[in-house]
N, C-alpha and C positions, 0 to 999 in steps of 0.2 A: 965246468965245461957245459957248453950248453947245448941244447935238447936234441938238434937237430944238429952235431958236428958227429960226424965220425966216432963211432965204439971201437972199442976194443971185443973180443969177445966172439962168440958166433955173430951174434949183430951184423948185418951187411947194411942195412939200410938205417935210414935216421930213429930218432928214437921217437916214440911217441905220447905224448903227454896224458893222453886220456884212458891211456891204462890198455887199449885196444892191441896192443899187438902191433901186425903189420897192419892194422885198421888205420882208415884213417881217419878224419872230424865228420862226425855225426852230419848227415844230410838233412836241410831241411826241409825239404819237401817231405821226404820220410815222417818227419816231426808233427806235419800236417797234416799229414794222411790217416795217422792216428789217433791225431785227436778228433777230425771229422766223423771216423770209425765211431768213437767214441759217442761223438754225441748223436750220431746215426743210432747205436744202439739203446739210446737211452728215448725217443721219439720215436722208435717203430722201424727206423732207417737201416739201411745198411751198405755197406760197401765192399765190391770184392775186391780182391787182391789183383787181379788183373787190370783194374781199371784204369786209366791214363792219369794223367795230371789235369788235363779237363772237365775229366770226370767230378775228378773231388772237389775242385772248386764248385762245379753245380750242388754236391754235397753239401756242403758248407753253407753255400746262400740258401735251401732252401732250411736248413736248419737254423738259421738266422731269423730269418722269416716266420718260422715255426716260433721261435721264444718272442717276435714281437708282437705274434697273435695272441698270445698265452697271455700277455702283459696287458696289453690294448683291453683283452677281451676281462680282465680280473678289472684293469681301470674303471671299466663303463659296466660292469657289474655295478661296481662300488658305489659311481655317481647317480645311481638307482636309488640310494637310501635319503629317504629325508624325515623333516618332522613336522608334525601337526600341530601347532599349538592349541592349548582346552578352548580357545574363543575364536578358533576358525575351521572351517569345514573347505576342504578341497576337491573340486570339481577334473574327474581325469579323464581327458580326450583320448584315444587310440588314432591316430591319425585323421586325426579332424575332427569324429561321432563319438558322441558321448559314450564312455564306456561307466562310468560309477562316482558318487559322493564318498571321500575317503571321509573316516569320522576322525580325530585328535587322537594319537600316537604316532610310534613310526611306524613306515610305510614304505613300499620297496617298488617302483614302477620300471618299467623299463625306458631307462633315456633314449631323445633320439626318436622314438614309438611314443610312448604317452606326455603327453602335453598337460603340465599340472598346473589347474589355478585359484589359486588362495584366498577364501572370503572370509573376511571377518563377519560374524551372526550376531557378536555381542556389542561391537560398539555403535555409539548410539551420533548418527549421522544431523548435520542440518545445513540446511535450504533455503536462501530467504530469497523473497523477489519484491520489486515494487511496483505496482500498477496505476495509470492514471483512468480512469471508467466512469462511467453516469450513474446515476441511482435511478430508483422506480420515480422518483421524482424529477429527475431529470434533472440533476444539479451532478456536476462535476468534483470527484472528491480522490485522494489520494490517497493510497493505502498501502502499507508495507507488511510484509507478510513473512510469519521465517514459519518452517516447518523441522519437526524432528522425525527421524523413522532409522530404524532396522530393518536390515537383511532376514529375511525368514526362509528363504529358498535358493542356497546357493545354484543349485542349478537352471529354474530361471531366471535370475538377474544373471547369470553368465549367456543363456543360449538364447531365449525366446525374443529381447529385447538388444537391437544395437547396442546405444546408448541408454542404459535406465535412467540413471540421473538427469539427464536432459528430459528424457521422457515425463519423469519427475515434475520437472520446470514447467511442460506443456501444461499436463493436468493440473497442478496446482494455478496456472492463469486461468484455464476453464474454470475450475471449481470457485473460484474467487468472482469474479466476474460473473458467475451466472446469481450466487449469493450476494452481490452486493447488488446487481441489476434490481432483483426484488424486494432489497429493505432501501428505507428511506433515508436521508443525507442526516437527520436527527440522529436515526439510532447507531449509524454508521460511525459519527465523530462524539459520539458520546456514550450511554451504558450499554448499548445494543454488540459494540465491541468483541464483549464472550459470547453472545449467540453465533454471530457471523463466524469467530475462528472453530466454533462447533459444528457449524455446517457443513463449513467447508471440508474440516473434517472427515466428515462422513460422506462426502460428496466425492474427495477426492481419493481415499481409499478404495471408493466403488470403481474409478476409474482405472488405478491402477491394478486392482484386480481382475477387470474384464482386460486390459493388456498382457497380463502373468508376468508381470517387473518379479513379482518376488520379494516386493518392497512391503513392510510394515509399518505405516505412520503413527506414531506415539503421541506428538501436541502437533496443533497448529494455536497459532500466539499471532494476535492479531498486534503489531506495535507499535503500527501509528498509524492513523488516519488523520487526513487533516487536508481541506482544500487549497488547491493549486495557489502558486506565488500569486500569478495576475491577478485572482480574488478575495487574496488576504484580508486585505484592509474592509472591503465590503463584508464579508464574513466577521470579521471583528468587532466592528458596529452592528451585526444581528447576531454578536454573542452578549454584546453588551444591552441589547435591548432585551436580549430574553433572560438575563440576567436580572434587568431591574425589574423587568415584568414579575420573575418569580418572588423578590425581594420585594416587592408590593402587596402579593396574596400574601407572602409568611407576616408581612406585620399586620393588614387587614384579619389573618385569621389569628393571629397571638391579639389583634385589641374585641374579636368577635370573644376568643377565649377569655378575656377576661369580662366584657362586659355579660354574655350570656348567662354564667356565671350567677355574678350581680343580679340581674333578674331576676334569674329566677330563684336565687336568694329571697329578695325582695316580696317577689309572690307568694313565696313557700310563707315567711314572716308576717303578710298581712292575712293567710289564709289561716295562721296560727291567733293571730289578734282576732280575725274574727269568729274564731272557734271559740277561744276566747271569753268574747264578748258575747257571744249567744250563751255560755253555759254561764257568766254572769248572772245575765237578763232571767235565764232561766229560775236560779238560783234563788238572786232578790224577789223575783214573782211567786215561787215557791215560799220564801220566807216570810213575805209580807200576807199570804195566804195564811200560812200557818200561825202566824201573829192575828191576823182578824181573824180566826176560828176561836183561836184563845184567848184573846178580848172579847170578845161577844158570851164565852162562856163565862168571864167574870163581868159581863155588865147585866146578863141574866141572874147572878147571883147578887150583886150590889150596884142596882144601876146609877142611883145619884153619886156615889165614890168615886163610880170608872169614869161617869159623865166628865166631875169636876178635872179627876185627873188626866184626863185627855184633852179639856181645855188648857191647864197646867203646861202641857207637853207643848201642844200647838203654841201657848204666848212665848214661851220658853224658845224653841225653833224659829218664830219670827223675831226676838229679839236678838237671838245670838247671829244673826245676817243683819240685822243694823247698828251704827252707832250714835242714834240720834233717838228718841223718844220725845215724843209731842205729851202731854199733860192737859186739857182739858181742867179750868180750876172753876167752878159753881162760883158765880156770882160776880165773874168780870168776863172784860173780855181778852185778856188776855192769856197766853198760851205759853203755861211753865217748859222751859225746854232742859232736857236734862241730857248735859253732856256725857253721854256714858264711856265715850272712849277716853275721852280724859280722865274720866273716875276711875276709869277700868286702871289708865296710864299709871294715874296716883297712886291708884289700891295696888297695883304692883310694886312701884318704888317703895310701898306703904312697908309692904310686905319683904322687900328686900331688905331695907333698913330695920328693920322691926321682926324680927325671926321667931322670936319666943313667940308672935300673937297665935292665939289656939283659933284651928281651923274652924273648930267647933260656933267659935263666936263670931264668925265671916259668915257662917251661914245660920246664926240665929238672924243676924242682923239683916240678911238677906228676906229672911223670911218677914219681917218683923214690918219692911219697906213695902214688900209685895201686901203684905195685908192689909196695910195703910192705904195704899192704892187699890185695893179692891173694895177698900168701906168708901174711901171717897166716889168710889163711880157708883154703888150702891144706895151712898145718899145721893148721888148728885140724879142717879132716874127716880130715886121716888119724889124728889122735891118737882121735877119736870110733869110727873104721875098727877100730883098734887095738884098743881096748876090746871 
């Protein structure tokens, strides 16, 4: 039988499913009323008993409203938290004005109100630019320029300068240009190179610190220089002349090196010859001194001996410088000639062939010739005497 047909019973009316009695199905506006109740009491709220059905609908929305703040407001907490990396420093505005330099961790700002901006300090930046400019000489030359730098001031490289790196750009054309204005087109395209990017340098540091970029330059790298296309070619004919120019002095000074040298080799070895030659001179003069001291002390002790013997030496000395002897014979007129070099010739082959002869009887024989030739000139003046 079903729910709602006729009982039996005291029952008059239908039966009811929900356990209620003569109840009938739960109202829902009731159902809502309680749960508004509900979360009125849980946010501060409340709701009487008397209030209408209009009432509690306001209930309701602003308790709605109530947990969307609660949520929103936990959200934009939350999107407060961030991180700092160890190689960046962050710069935090309060609606607009600087309010502080966060350092590397996390960090909690209010979104929305602080305005966070992120600098790297550590990495290392670069800049290059190319310029075309005159020298102090007044020649036109081209020159390409890179620069390196660090961030050392998050805060002004964010506030004091618009644009830094553009800034950047200005200075380093000034510094360049005012240092290549005053060196010459030589040292500019050739060793003078590292001077110029040291100048600059230091030149455009100076700039960027009277601006407060914030910027710290680490190199300036000079990386080319080298004159404009239209002058190429004339430039290349006065690298090549000053090329051979130099390759002219280096051989002129490698043939001075060698011949100076030589020279004064030369001078040093005749200065030596004739040091030489004076202590020679000196030597023989001393010795032939010393020789007539000590002849004179033996011709004081036996003069006729030393006499003979010095004439001895003297024929001796002139005969050994010639190889011809004239003879003088008493009693013609003719003039014995004795080939001494040929006897000499002889008495050598004599003597090669002949080995066993004793030395001893070469020079009785010698003597034996000489005394023959001294009786013959001995008679030949006295028989002249005589006459």
């Amino acid at each position: 039988m079903s729910w709602n047909e006729p009982g039996g019973g005291n029952n008059k009316g239908p039966k009811d499913p929900w356990g209620g009695g003569e109840q009938g199905p739960p109202d829902l506006d009731e159902a809502l009323k309680k749960l508004q109740e509900k979360l009125g009491g849980l946010f501060g709220g409340g709701g009487g008993s008397s209030s209408g059905g209009s009432g509690g609908g306001s209930v309701f929305s602003g308790a709605l409203l109530g947990v969307v703040a609660v949520v929103a407001l936990v959200v934009w907490a939350l999107m407060g938290f961030y991180q700092i990396d160890q190689q960046e420093r962050a710069v935090v505005l309060r609606f607009g004005q600087y309010l502080e330099t966060v350092q590397p961790g996390l960090q909690w700002n209010p979104p929305l109100i602080d305005d966070v901006i992120r600098v790297n300090t550590t990495k290392v930046r670069a800049a290059s630019l190319r310029e075309i400019m005159l020298t102090q000489d007044e020649n036109i030359v081209e020159v390409k320029l890179s620069v390196q730098y660090v961030i050392i001031d998050p805060k002004a490289f964010v506030l004091k300068v618009r644009d830094p790196e553009r800034s950047l750009q200005h200075a380093a054309q000034s510094a360049l240009r005012h240092v290549v204005g005053g060196t010459s087109m030589d040292l500019v395209l050739t060793e003078g190179r590292a001077k110029i990017g040291v100048d600059v340098n230091i030149r455009l540091q100076e700039y960027l610190d009277m601006y407060e970029t914030g910027i710290q330059v680490s190199k300036v790298t000079v990386d080319e220089s080298k004159p404009p296309g239209q002058v190429q070619a004339a430039f290349d004919d006065v690298i090549k002349a000053r090329e051979d120019e130099e390759r002219v002095k280096n051989e002129a000074q490698a043939y001075a090196n060698g011949i100076v040298p030589e020279a004064r080799g030369g001078a040093q070895r005749q200065l030596e010859e004739a040091s030489a030659y004076q202590e020679e001179v000196i030597a023989n003069a001393e010795g032939q001194a010393e020789r007539f001291n000590r002849l004179l002390a033996e011709y004081e002790k036996a003069p006729v001996v030393t006499r003979e013997r010095l004439y001895l030496d003297a024929v001796q000395a002139v005969y050994s410088n010639t190889n011809k002897v004239m003879v003088d014979v008493e009693g013609g007129n003719n003039i014995m000639y004795l080939p001494l070099d040929k006897l000499a010739t002889q008495g050598a082959a004599a003597a090669v062939r002949d080995i066993n002869v004793d030395s001893s009887t070469i020079r009785e024989l010698t003597n034996a010739v000489t005394e023959q030739l001294r009786r013959d000139a001995a008679s030949t003046g006295n028989l002249r005497g005589g006459r």
